[in-house]
Each structure stands twice: as C-alpha cells, then as structure tokens.
N, C-alpha and C positions, 0 to 999 in steps of 0.2 A: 586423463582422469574421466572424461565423459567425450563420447564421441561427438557430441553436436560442438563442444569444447574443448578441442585439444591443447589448448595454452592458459585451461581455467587457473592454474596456481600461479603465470604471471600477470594473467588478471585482478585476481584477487588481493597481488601485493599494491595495484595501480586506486583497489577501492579502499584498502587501507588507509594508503596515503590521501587518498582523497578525504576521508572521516575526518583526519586531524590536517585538511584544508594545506596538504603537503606535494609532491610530485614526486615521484619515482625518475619518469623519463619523458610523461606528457599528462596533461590531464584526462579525466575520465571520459572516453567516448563512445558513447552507445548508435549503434547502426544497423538496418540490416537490408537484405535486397532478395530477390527469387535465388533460389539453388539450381543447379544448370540441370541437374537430373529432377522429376517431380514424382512423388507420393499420392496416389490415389486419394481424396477425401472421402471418408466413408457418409453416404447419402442411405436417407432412411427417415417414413412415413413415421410419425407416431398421432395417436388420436386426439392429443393435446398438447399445449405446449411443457405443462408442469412434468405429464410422461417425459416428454425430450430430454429435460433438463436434469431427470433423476435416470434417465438410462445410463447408468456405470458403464458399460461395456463400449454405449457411441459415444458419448463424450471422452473416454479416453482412446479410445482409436481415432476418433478423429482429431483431437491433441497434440498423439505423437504423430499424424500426418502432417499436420501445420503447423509444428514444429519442425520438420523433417524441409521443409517445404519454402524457408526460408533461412538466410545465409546470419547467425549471428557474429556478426562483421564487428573486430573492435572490440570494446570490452563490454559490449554488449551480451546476455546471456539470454540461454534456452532454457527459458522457465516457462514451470506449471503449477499449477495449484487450483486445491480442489475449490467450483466457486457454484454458491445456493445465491450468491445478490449478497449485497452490503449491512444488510438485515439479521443475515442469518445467527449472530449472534444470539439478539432479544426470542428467536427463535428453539432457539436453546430454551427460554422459559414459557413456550409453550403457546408462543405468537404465530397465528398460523400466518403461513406465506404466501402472496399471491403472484403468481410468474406472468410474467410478460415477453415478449421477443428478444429483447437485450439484454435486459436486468428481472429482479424481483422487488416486493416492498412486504412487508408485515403489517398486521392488523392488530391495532391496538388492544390491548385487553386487561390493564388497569384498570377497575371502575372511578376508587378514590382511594382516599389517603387513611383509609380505618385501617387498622392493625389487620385485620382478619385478612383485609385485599391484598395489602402488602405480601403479608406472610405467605400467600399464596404461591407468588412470585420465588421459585427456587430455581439453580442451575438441574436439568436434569440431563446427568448424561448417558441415560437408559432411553432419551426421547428419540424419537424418528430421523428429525434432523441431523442431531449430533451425530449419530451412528452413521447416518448418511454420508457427512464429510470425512467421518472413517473411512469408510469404505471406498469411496471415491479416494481421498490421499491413499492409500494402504494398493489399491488398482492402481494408479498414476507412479508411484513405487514401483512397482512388480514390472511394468513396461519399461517405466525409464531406466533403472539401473545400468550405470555405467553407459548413459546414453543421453538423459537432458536430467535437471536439477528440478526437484520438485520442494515447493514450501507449502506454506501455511494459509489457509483461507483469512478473505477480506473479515477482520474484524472490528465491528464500533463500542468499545464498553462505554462504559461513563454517561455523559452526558447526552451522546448517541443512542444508547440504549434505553433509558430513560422518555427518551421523545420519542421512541418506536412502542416501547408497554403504555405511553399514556398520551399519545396524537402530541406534535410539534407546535401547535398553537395553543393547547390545552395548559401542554408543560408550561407557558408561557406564562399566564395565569396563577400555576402551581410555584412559579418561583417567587412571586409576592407576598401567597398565600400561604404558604408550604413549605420556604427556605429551609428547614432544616429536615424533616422527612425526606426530602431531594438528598440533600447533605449525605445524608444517614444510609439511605439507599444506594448510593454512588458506591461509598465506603465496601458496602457488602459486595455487589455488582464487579469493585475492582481488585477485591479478593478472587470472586469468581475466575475473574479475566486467568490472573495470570496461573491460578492451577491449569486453565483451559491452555493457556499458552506452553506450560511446559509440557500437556501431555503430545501436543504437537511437535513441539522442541523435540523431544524425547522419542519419538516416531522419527522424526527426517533424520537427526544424528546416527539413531539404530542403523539407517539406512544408509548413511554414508556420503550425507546429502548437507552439504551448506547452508546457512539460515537464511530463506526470501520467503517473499510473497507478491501479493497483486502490483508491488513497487517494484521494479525488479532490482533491485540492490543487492547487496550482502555481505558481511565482514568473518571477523573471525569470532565466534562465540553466538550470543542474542540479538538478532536485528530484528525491531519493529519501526510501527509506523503509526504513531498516536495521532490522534484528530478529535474534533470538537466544533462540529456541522451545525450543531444546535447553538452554537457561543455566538453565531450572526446576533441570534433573535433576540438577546439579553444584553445586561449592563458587564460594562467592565469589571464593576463590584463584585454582580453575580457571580460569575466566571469566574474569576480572585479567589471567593470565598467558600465557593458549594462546588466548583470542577475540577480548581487546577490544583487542589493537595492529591486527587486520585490521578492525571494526568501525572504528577512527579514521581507520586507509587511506580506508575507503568514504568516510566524512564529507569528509574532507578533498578527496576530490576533486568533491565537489559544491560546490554555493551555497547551498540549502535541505536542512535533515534534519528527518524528524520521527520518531522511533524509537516503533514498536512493541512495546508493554510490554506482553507476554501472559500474563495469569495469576498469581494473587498470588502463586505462588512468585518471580516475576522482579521481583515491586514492591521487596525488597531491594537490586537494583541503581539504585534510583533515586537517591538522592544520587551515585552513580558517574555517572550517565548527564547527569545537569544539572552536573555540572562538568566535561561535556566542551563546549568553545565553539563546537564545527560541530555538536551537537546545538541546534537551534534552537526544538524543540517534541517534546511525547508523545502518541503515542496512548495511551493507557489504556485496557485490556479486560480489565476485573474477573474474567471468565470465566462462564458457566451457575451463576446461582443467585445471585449475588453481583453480579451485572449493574445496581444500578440506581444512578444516580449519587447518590444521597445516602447513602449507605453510606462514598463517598470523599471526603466535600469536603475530608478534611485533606491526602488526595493531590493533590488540583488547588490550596489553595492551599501548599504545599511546592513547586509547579510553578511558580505567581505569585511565590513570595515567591524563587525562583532565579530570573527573569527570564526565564522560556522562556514557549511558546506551546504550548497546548494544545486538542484538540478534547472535545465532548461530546456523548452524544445525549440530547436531554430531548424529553418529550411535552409538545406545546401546551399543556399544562392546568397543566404544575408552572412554566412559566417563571419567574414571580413569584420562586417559593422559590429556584431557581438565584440569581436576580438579588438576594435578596437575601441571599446567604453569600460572592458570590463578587464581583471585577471584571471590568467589560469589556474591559481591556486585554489583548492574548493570546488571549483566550475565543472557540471557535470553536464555535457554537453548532449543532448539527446538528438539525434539530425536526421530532420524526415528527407524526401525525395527522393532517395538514392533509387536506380533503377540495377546498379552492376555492379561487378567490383572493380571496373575501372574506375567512376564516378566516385568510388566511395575509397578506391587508394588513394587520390584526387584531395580528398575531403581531407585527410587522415595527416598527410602531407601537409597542406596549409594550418591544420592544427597542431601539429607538432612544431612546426616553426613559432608558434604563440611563444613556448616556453624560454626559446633564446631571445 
C-alpha cells in the first residue's frame, strides 16, 4: 500500500489489537535504523528562520528525504505531517507566531474577559496560518502518495489554547477570577476543534491516507491525541469542572484516544483519565530528569491494571528488564539504539518471545 510500508495492513491489524490492549502475534513495536541506499537532504539558505519553516517546497523535500533515509522497521511507520509548533492552533485566531530553531510559540492577544475581547477571538480559516497547513498537508499529499502516510498537524484546543490567547500564568489568575468565561470559551474553542479536525480528516481519507499525526499511531477510522499542558498549573477541581467536559467532546468524537500526560504535575489526573472509556491509551512523559522508564513502572502498570494501552521508549539494551515488570498486552514498545537490521531482528526476536 505505501512503499516506505509494504506490510502496512498487517500492521495496522497489530495497532488494532493493541487499542483494545489485545495481541494479534506480538505486541506493538516501533523501530528504525539508516537505509543501506541514502537520499540526498535538500540544504538551502534562507534569510530567516520563520522563511525556513514556511518554505513549502524545502520542507517537504527534505521530509520525504528523511523519510526515504531511514528504515521503518517493525510496526513502526513513515509518517509526515504538516508542523507550524504546537501553537499553531490559537494561531488560527490570529495569535501571531514566533519561530525558533526546533519549535514555535504564540503571542498572546487576549486583553481581558469583556465581551467585546472575547468576541474578537474567532476561528478564521481564511487566515495565513490555517491556509498554510493546507497547503503544506495538500504538498506532503502530492509527494507521498502511495509512498509515506501523511496526517494531521500538532493540535492543543481547550485549555491549551486558552493559555496561548491569554499567557499561562495569567490564565492562572483567570481561573479564580473568571471560572466560567474559561468555561464558556473552552465550549466554543472545542466546537471550533473538531470542525478543524474533520476538514483534516477529510483531506487525508480523500487521499487515501490512514488517521495519525505528531504521535505516530493510527487505527481504523478517527485517531487523536488530547492533552491538557495547562492542567499542571491548576486544581483538580479546576480541571473537573471548566476542561474536562471539552476533553470528553474530543474523545467522544473520535474512535482512537491516546491522551498526553505531560509532566508529573498532571500524573494526578490519571485515575480521572483511565475512567474515561474514549480514553483508550496514555502517553506518559515523565518530563527532563525524571525521563527514564523504570522510575514509572507503577504508572504503566496502573495503566495495565485499568485496561488501557500505553506507549514507552526503552533502549535496546534494558528490554529484558521492561519485559520482565510489565505485560505485553497494551505495551507499545518504542526502542531507540538500533544501529541495523541485524540489531533490530535481534530486538524483534527477544520481543516476540514476551508473548509465549
């Protein structure tokens, strides 16, 4: 079906089974290493970095080079998608963006909570941005077909967006002050979302193209990736009562969720988040310093012992100890080091054995 994937549709039965934390023939394992032929990276001046990043033509040439350019081993896949930084949503309502080397961020432009401000605040998708990730997805399209799998840009509605129109320590403030205006807002914002989400949906399907994104996952039908980066800063309560009815909107209109659990202050929502039934799996990200998975295994199995599915990144060299604290059921295994595909039949091998 896609040449960087030639076994994508028994792949695809393996993340299946993995959603409803089941096995086909082994758990999920994502890997990759260099490709023995290499693809030129297209190299090219621009006068700034924001040029760079809105050049259509180099960034998807260089995409499907570094794509081309290493081996997706395993049930790992060759995905792309169009990316403006994790922002780019609130950019949509007209948040200008500021580019960096890695990433982006948006500039808040909320003033306060008066009607007039608010109102201000609409999805526009006649604005610069949005068209932009058109155009970038609709390019990344045209090259990949029948050659790597393209999804849908990183998106934060909710309580993300919200702290991007009115600065993250302000919102802080505004949920005291302001509890239901937040409320209220969220509500519109996650109406916004999911019109935004189908016109994407609607695009990659046309195309012939699986549902992912920045996570590289994917099932059959709606696969997202809800999160809630702002829920550190607040109470449990907060979050209860002003985020998590638009979070369950999200859920609820897809097929697959796998919620993004960033940073130990948000590990406290985890018994909230595994007793919602469209949450179907966690990412888990410990955070800088705190990063390595054997720190968590009581977190991942609290994830096994609720019936969800979860990912992990372990180094080729601990697999053993993984395998032997935790189950393969669920377990999506993500394994860095690999250098070949000796190393990584090697790998593939001791992990298949998990299952007997």
């Amino acid at each position: 079906m896609f040449e960087l994937k030639p076994d994508y549709t028994q792949v695809l039965e393996r993340y299946e089974a993995w959603w409803a934390c089941e096995i086909v023939d082994r758990p999920l394992v994502s890997m990759s290493f260099p490709a023995e032929t290499w693809t030129a990276v297209p190299e090219k001046d621009h006068p700034s970095l924001r040029e760079r990043w809105l050049d259509t033509a180099y960034v998807v040439e260089r995409t499907a080079a570094e794509l081309r350019n290493r081996v997706a081993y395993a049930d790992a896949l060759p995905i792309a998608w169009p990316n403006l930084g994790p922002e780019v949503f609130s950019a949509f309502y007209g948040c200008p963006l500021e580019f960096g080397e890695g990433t982006s961020w948006s500039v808040p432009i909320l003033e306060s909570w008066e009607p007039e401000d608010v109102n201000k605040l609409q999805l526009d998708q006649g604005s610069f941005y949005f068209r932009k990730i058109l155009e970038l997805m609709d390019a990344l399209i045209e090259v990949g077909r029948d050659t790597f799998i393209v999804g849908y840009t990183d998106l934060h509605p909710g309580g993300d967006a919200i702290a991007a129109f009115r600065d993250p320590q302000t919102l802080c403030v505004d949920m005291v002050e302001h509890p239901e205006a937040v409320k209220e807002l969220c509500e519109r914002i996650t109406d916004d979302f999911l019109k935004v989400y189908d016109i994407y949906h609607a695009r990659t399907t046309a195309a012939g193209m699986p549902s992912t994104t920045w996570l590289p996952a994917t099932c059959r039908g709606r696969y997202h990736v809800p999160s809630n980066d702002f829920s550190c800063m607040i109470s449990n309560r907060m979050f209860e009562e002003v985020f998590l009815p638009g979070l369950v909107r999200e859920c609820r209109h897809m097929d697959r969720n796998i919620y993004h659990l960033d940073g130990p202050q948000a590990l406290r929502y985890l018994d909230t988040l595994l007793a919602i039934p469209e949450i179907h799996a966690i990412q888990w990200v410990p955070g800088a310093g705190h990063d390595h998975w054997s720190e968590w295994v009581r977190v991942y199995q609290r994830i096994q012992a609720a019936r969800k599915a979860f990912c992990l990144s372990v180094p080729v060299e601990e697999l053993d100890a993984v395998m032997s604290v935790l189950r393969p059921e669920g377990a999506w295994l993500m394994v860095g080091g690999i250098v070949d595909r000796a190393m990584a039949d090697e790998a593939l091998a001791r992990i298949s054995r998990w299952t007997r």
